[in-house]
C-alpha positions, 0 to 999 in steps of 0.5 A, spaced: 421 508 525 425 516 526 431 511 529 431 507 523 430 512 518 435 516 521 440 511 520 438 509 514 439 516 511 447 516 515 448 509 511 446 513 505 451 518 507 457 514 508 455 509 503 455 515 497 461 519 500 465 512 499 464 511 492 464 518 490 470 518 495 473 511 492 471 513 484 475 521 485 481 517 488 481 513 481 481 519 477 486 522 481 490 517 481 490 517 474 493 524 472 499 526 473 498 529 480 505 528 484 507 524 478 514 526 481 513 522 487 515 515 485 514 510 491 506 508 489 505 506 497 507 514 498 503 517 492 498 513 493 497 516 501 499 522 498 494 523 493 488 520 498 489 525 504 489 530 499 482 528 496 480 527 503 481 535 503 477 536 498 471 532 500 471 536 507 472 542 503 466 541 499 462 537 505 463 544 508 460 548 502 453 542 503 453 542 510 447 546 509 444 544 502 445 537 505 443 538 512 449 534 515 452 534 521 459 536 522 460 529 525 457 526 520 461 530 514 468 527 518 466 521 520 463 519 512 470 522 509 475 518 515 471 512 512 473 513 504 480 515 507 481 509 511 477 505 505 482 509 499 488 508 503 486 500 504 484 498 498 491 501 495 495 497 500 491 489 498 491 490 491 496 496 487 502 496 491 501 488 493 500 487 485 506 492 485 512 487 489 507 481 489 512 475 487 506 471 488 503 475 482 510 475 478 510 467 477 502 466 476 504 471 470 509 466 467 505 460 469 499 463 465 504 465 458 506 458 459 500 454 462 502 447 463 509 448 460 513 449 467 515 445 472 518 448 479 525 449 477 523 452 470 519 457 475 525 458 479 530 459 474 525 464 471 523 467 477 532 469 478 533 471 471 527 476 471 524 478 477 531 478 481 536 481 474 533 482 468 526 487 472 532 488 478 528 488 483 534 488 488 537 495 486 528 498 486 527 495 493 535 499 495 532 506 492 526 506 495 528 504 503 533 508 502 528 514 499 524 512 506 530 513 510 530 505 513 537 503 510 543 508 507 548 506 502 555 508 503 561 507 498 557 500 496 555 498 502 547 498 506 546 499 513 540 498 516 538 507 519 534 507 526 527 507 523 529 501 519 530 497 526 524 501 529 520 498 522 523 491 523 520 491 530 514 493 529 514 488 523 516 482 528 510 484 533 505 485 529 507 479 525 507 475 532 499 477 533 497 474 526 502 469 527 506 470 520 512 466 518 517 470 522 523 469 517 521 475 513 523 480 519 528 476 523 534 473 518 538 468 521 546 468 522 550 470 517 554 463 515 561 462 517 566 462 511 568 455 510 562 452 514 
């Protein structure tokens, strides 16, 4: 019975410092704190280390008050970083670049009225020219240091390959579709 009210109070623990962790994540996100930082993934991170900094900070003022374990303060912040850090990845930044959210957002403002190629072409004329999507993904890889542009034209960096790599194997254990980090050769003019 001592075990089982001893993990019951560690649930709680963890549980409370994830909502309150997830919900103070939220509403760092919404200020303007490092604003400057345009890349949404990098902010993203940022501004989660830094709330996990101010959880330990305050854990460690109600280590007493709360008659908590040092363990158990990091292990519940640890939880609300990787917590905060995940659901960043699956629903904002893929929301973010999501071609797949871009086309059900033309299919709902003209539910019933396309067919496949009328997506297409919206998908080119919208997504690719007129929301430049290209010139974006240019300046953020080359802000992360995976490409660099040189008199027009872009060169993949040695992180971008070491990226790539990593791509290929961790695709390679989910069985991803390998075209998306492995692009064919280059057709041949006048083949």
């Amino acid at each position: 019975m001592i075990l089982l009210r001893a993990l019951a109070r560690l649930a709680l623990i963890y549980a409370g410092v994830l909502i309150l962790g997830f919900l103070a994540y939220i509403g760092l996100i919404r200020t303007p704190l490092l604003a400057d930082v345009e890349i949404l993934f990098y902010r993203g991170v940022l501004v989660a280390a830094i709330l996990a900094l101010l959880l330990i900070m305050a854990g460690i003022g109600a280590l007493r008050w709360l008659r908590l374990e040092p363990a158990t303060l990091v292990g519940s912040v640890a939880l609300s970083l990787a917590f905060n850090i995940s659901f960043l990845i699956v629903f904002p930044v893929t929301f973010d670049r999501s071609i797949t959210m871009f086309l059900l957002a033309r299919i709902e403002r003209q539910d019933g009225q396309l067919d496949a190629t009328a997506l297409e072409r919206l998908y080119i004329r919208q997504y690719l020219g007129d929301m430049r999507q290209i010139d974006r993904r240019i300046a953020e890889q080359a802000e992360s240091g995976n490409i660099e542009v040189r008199n027009g034209h872009i060169r993949i960096t040695p992180q971008g390959r070491r990226l790539l790599q990593g791509a290929r194997v961790v695709g390679d254990w989910f069985d991803a579709d390998p075209r998306f980090v492995t692009a064919p050769a280059p057709l041949q003019h006048g083949h």
